[in-house]
N, C-alpha and C positions, 0 to 999 in steps of 0.2 A: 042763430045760424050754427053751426058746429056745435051745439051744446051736447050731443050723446057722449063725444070723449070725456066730459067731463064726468056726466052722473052716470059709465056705467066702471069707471076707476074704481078699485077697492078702496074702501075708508080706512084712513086710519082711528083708531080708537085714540080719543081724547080724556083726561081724567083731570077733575078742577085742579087748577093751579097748588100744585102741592100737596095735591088728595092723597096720592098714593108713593110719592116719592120718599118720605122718610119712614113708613114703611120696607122699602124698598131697600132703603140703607140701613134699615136695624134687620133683616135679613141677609144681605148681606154680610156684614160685619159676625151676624151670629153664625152664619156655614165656617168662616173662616175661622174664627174662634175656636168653633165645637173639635175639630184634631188637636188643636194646642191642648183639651181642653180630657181627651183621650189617653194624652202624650204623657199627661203626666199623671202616673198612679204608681202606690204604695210598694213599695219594694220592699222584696216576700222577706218575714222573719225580721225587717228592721222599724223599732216604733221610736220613734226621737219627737216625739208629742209631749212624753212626761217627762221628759229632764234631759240634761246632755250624757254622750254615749262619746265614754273615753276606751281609746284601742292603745295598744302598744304595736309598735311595726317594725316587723322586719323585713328586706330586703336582700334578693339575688337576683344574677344574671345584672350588673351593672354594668352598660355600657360606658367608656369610654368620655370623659367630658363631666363628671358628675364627681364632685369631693365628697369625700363622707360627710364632712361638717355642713353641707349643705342637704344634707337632706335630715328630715324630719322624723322624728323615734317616737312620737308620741301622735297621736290625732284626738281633739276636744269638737264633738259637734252639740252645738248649742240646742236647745228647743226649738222645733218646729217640725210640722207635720210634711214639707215639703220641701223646707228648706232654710237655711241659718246661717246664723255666723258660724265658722270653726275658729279652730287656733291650734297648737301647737303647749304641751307644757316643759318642752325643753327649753333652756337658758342656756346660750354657746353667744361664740362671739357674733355668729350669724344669726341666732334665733333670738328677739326678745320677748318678752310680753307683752301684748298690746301694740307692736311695730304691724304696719302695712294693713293692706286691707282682704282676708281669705272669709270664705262664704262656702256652701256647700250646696245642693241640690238634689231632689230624685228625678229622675225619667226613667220612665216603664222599670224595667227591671234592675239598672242599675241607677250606682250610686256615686256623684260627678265630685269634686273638691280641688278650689282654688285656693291655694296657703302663698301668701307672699308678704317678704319681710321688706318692703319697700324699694330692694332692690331688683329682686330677682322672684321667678313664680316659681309653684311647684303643680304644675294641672294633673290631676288624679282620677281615671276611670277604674269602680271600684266594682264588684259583680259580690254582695253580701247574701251569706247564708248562715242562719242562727246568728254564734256569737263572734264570723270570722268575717273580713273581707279582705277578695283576693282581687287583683288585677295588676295596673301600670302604673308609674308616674312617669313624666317627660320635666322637663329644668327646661324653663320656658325663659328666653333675655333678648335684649332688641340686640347682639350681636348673633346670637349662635344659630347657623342656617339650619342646618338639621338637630333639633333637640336631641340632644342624650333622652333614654331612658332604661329603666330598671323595673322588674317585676318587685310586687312587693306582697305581703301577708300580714293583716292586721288580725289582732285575737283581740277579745274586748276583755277592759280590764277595770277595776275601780278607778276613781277619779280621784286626782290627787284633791286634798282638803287644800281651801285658800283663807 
């Protein structure tokens, strides 16, 4: 009786149980990937693939909130093509060797660095050319609502022997 609403309804297309679905999810996953994957390239002039790239740094325009002894005079970035450990080879009462956990990174043109001595962060957005890199730091702590920061100018320098 009534069967025409049925056969002249569009079909849906069916595919075996799981024929096409993880396909589906490694497409997925790859569109989403492929900007990350964009996002992050070579920053012009800086190669840290063959060994670590020591700077020396200086600092102006410091905002308000920032002690001298907390900020950092030296920058060590370790090997890697995109990204590494850093450190620090000052020795203060705030700086040690091997305290906390800082790390570096590239995206597109610039060059990112987190230094911190366990208590307190130093976050670095760095914009390198040749043997200089210029930008910011901010004095990052779970009290301070608006971080301080200072402009800063690193020149690249030999690395101290250990």
């Amino acid at each position: 009786m009534y069967d025409c609403f049925f056969t002249s309804a569009p079909q849906l297309k069916r595919h075996p149980l799981g024929g096409n679905l993880l396909r589906s999810i490694f497409w997925r996953i790859a569109s989403a990937l492929l900007p990350l994957a964009l996002v992050v390239d070579h920053v012009k002039g800086q190669d840290f693939s063959t060994g670590p790239g020591c700077y020396a740094v200086s600092y102006d325009s410091i905002q308000p909130g920032f002690e001298r002894q907390e900020l950092a005079f030296t920058l060590v970035f370790q090997k890697g093509s995109t990204g590494g450990p850093a450190t620090t080879e000052d020795t203060s009462s705030v700086w040690q060797p091997g305290t906390g956990n800082s790390y570096w990174w590239r995206a597109r043109d610039s060059l990112f660095v987190m230094l911190s001595n366990g208590q307190f962060e130093l976050w670095m957005h760095l914009a390198p050319t040749r043997d200089t890199l210029r930008g910011w730091v901010e004095y990052q702590t779970d009290v301070a609502r608006v971080p301080p920061r200072a402009r800063l100018m690193a020149a690249r320098k030999p690395c101290a022997r250990s």
